[in-house]
C-alpha positions, 0 to 999 in steps of 0.5 A: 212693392215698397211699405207704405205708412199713412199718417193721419191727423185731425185738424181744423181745415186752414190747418190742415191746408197750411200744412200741406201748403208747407210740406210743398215747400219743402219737397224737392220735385225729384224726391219722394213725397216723404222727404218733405217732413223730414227737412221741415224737421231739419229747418226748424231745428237748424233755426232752434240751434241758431236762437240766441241762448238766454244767459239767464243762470237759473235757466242754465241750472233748470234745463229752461223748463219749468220748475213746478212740480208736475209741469215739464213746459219749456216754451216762454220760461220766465224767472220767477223769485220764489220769496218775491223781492218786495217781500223781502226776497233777494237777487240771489240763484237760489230765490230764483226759479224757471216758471 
């Protein structure tokens, strides 16, 4: 008898299609069904690792997340000048900041 765990998730119902949609795609027919997630898991990373990096210095130094107190968001960083530069604020790495 092998150990089974059941994962369950709430979800809207073209969610949760698209999801098992998706998992078909990555089974291979002679696998176990649970190998399925686990190369989606290795595909998206594979394509992450492949992004090109944003050359972007303030982002090197921020870890490309945000940089506001409390919020640790790395999707869709953008960099901000703290002193805004029509205020007066310069160019330079430390005016600037991931947000």
């Amino acid at each position: 008898m092998t150990d089974r765990i059941h994962v369950t998730f709430v979800a809207p119902l073209s969610v949760s299609v698209l999801f098992r949609i998706v998992m078909q795609r990555f089974a291979a027919p002679t696998e176990p069904r649970w190998r399925a997630p686990e190369r989606m898991l290795k595909h998206v990373l594979a394509q992450w690792r492949n992004q090109p990096r944003h050359r972007d210095p303030v982002f090197a130094r921020d870890g490309r997340r945000c940089s506001a107190s409390g919020c640790s968001s790395f999707s869709s960083p953008h960099d901000h000048h703290i002193i805004p530069r029509s205020a007066g604020g310069t160019n330079d790495l430390g005016n600037r900041t991931t947000a």
